[in-house]
C-alpha positions as CSV (number, residue, x, y, z in Angstrom):
1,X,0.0,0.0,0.0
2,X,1.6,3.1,-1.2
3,X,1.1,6.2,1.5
4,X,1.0,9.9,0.3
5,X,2.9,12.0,2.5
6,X,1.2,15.8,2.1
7,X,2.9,18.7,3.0
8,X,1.3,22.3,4.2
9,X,1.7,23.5,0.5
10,X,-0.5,21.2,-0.1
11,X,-3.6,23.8,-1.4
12,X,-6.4,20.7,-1.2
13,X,-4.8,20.6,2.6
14,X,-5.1,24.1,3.4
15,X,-8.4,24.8,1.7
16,X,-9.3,21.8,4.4
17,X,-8.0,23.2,7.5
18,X,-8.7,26.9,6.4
19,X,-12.6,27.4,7.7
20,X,-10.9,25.6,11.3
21,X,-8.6,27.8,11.6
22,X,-10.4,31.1,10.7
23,X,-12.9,29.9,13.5
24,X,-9.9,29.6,16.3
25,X,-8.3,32.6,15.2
26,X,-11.9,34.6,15.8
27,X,-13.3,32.4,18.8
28,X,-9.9,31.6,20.7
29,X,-7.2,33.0,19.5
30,X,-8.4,36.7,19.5
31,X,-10.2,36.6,23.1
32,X,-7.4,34.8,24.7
33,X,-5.2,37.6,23.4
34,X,-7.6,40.1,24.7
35,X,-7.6,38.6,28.1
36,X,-4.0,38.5,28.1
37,X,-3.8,42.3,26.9
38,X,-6.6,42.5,30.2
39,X,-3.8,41.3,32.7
40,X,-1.5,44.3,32.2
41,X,-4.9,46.8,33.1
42,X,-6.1,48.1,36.3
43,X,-9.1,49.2,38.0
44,X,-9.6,52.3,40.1
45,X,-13.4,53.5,41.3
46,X,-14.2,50.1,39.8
47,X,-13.4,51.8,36.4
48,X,-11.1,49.9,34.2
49,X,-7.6,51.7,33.7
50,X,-5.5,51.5,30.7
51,X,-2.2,51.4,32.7
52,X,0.0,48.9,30.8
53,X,1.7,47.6,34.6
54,X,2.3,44.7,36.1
55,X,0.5,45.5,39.0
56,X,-1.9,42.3,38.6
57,X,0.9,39.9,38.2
58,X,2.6,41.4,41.2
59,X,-0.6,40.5,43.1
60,X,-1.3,37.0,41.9
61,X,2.3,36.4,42.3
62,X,2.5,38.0,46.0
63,X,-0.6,36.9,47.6
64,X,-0.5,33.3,49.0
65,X,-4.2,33.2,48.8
66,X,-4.5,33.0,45.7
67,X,-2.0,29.9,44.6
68,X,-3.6,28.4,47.4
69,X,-7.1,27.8,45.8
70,X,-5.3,27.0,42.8
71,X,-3.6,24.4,44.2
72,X,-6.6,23.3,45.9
73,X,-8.4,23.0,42.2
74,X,-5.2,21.0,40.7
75,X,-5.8,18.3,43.5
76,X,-9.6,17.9,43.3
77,X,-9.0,17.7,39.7
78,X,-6.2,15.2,40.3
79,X,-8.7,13.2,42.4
80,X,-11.5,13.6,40.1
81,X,-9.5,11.8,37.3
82,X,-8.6,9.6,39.2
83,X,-12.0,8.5,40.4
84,X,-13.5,8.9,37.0
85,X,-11.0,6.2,35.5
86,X,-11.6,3.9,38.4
87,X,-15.4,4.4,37.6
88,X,-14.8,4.2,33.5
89,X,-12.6,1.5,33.2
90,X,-14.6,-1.4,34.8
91,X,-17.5,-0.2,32.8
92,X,-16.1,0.1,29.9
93,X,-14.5,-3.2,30.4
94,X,-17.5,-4.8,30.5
95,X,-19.2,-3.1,27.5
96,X,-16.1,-4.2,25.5
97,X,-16.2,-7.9,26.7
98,X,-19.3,-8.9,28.6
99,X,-22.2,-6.9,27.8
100,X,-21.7,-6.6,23.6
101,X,-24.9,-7.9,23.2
102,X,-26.5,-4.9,25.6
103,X,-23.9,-2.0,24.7
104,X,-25.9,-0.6,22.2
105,X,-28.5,0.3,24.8
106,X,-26.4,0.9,27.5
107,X,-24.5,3.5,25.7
108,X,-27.4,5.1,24.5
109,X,-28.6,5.1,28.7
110,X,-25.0,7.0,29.1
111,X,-25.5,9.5,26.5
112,X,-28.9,10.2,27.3
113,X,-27.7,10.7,31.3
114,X,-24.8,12.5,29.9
115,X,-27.4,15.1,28.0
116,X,-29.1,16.2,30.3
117,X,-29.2,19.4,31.5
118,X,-25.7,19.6,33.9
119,X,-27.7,22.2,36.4
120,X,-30.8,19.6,36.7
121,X,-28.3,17.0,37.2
122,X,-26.4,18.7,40.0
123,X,-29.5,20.2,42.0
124,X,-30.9,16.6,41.8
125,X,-27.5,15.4,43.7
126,X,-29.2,17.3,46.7
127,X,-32.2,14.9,47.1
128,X,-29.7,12.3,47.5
129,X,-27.1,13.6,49.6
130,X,-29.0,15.3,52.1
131,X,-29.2,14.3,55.8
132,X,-33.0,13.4,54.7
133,X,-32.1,12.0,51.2
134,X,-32.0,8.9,49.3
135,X,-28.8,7.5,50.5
136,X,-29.3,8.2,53.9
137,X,-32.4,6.4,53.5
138,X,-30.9,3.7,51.9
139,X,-28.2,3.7,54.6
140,X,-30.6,3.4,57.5
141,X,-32.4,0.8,56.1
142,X,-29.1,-1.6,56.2
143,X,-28.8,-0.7,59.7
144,X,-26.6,2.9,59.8
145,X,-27.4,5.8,61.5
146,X,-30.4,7.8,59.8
147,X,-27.7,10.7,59.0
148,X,-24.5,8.8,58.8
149,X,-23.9,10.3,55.4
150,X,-23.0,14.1,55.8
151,X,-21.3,14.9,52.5
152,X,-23.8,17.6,51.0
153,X,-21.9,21.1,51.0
154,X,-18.7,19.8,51.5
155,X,-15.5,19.0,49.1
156,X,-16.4,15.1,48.7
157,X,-20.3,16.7,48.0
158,X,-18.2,18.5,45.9
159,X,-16.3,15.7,44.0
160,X,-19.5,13.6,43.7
161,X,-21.1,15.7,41.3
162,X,-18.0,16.2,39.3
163,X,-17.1,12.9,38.9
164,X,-21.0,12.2,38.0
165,X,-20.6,14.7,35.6
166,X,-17.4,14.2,33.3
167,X,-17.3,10.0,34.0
168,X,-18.5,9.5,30.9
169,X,-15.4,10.9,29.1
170,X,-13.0,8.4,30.2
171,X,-15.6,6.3,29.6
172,X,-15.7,6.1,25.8
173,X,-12.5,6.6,25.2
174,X,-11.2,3.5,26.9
175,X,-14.4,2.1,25.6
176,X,-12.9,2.9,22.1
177,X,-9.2,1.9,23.0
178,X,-10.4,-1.6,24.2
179,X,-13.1,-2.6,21.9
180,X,-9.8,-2.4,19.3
181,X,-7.6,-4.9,21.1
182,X,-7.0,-7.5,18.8
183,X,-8.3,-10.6,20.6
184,X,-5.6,-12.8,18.9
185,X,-3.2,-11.3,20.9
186,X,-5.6,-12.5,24.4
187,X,-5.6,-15.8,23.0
188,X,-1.7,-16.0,22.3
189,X,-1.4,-14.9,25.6
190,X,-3.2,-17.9,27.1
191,X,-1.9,-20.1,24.9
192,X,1.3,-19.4,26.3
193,X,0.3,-20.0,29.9
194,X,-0.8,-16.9,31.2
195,X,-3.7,-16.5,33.5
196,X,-6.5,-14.1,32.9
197,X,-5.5,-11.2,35.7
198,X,-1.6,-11.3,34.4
199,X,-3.3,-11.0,30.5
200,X,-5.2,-8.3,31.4
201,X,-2.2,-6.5,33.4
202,X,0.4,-7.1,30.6
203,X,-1.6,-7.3,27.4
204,X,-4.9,-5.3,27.7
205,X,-4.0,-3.2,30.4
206,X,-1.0,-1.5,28.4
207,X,-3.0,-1.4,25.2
208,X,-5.7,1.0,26.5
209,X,-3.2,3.3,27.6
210,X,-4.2,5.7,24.9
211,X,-7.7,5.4,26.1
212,X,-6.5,6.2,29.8
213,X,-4.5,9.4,29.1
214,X,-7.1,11.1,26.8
215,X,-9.9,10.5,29.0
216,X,-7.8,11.5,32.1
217,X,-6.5,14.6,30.0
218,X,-9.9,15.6,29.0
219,X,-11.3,15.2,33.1
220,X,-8.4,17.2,34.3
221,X,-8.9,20.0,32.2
222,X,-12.8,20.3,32.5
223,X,-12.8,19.5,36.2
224,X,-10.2,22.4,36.8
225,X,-12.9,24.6,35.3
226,X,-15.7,23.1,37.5
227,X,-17.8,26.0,38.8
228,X,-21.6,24.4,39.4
229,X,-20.4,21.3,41.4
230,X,-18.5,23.5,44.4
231,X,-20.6,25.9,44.4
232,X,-23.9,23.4,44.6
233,X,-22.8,20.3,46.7
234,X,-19.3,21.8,48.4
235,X,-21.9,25.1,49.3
236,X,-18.8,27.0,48.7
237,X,-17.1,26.1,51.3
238,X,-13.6,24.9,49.6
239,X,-14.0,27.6,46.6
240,X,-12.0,26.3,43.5
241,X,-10.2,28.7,40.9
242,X,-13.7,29.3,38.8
243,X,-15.3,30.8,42.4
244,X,-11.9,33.3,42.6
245,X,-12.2,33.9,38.6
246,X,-16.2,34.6,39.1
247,X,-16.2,36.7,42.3
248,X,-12.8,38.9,40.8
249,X,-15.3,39.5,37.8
250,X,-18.9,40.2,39.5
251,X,-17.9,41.0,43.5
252,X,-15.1,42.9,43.4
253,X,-15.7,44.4,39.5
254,X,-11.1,43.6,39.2
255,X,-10.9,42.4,35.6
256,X,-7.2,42.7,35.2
257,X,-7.4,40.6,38.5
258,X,-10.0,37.7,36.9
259,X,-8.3,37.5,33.2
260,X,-5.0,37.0,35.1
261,X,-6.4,34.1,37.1
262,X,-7.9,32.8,33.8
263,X,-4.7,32.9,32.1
264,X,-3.1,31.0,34.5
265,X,-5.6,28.5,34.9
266,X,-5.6,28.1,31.0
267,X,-1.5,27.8,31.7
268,X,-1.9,24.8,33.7
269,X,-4.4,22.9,31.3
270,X,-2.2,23.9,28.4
271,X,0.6,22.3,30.6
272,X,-1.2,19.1,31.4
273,X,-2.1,18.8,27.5
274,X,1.8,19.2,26.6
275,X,3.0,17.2,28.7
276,X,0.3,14.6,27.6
277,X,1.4,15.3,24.1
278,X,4.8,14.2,25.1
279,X,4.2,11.2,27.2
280,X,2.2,10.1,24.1
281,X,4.8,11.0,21.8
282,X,7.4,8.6,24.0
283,X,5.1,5.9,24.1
284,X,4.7,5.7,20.9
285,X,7.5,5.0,17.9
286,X,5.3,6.0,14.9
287,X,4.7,9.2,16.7
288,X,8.6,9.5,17.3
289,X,9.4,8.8,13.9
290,X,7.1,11.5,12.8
291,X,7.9,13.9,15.1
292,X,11.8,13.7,13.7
């Protein structure tokens, strides 16, 4: 099979890419550069000032505060992925292997969960995790205490309706990753004598790896932006970066203050997507080989 290498000159290739790029470079490119050009800004009399200082940047960077709910947002994030991947992988596991007949259906149940309106979906997280909810309900009837379950408007309320909210990512990307194993490569593992848990750790395990760090890539960087879930379920206890971006905006009217915040929460996901990119790129040979 003969493959046709194509080069940016390519004018077929550029007419392809060109409506792509014209929408990132007026929907992206140009706000994010406006944000950044926001950082440099100041406010006085809640009035915007064209100053052109650093004054911002000395404030993100001198105030402990600040890095400290950042930090804060890169751990529950951390945690969120992973919980989601603990969640995902067993599922998706089974829609791959066990359930083909049902994963049709089932995956159609996801989507349609997945759909629905995220604010409904939170709020309804309330009925459950309240001292008089569901799972207390549930819980007493097993024999616990009638309120033994008091997560609602704390961090763990918190991290309950995140993870219910971007499991499904991880989900279908391992889903895809592991519904392309090649089962000869199962069988010629058991055919050489191993059992099914060191197959699964040294055949399938490695070759969903793609599925793994793209799902946890894509939960990281949505859950660092996670605004509804805190301030629902944690009650806003535990604020994450998107409460300090939001009140910097609204409360305290300090724009220069919120884009600077946003840029460096947009620094961290760009981060986590390089060095993603990289960890990929050294995983893989055919991505070596095209990177040289």
């Amino acid at each position: 099979m003969n493959i046709e290498h194509k080069t940016w000159k390519d004018p077929v290739l550029i007419a392809a890419v060109a409506p792509l790029a014209i929408v990132m470079l007026v929907f992206f490119l140009v706000p994010l550069a406006m944000t950044v050009v926001l950082t440099f800004q100041t406010t006085q009399y809640y009035r915007l000032v064209w100053s052109w200082d650093l004054k911002v940047w000395t404030e993100v960077f001198s105030k402990p505060h600040y890095w400290t709910i950042i930090g804060r947002t890169i751990v529950m994030a951390v945690i969120c992925v992973g919980l989601c991947l603990l969640i995902a992988f067993p599922t998706a596991y089974a829609l791959a292997t066990r359930l083909k007949a049902y994963n049709t259906h089932i995956q159609i149940m996801i989507v349609f969960a997945f759909l629905t309106d995220a604010v409904l979906k939170t709020f309804g997280w309330i009925l459950v995790l309240d001292r008089n909810g569901v799972a207390n309900w549930a819980l007493s009837v097993v024999g616990f205490a009638p309120d033994s379950l008091d997560i609602l408007f704390t961090p763990a309320g918190a991290m309950v309706g995140m993870v219910y909210n971007l499991v499904v990512y991880p989900m279908f990307t391992l889903y895809l990753s592991l519904v392309r194993i090649d089962r000869d490569l199962l069988l010629a593992a058991y055919d050489a004598g191993a059992s099914r848990l060191r197959t699964f750790f040294e055949v399938t395990l490695p070759l969903s790896r793609p599925g793994l760090y793209s799902g946890g890539v894509l939960v990281f960087v949505l859950s660092l932006g996670a605004f509804l879930e805190p301030k629902v379920l944690g009650g806003g206890t535990s604020p994450l970066a998107s409460e300090l971006i939001r009140q910097s905006f609204e409360t305290r009217v300090n724009w220069p203050l919120g884009a600077a915040l946003t840029i460096v929460l947009i620094s961290v996901g760009a981060l986590t997507l390089a060095l993603a990119g990289l960890l990929a790129m050294k995983r893989s040979p055919a991505l070596r080989r095209r990177a040289a």
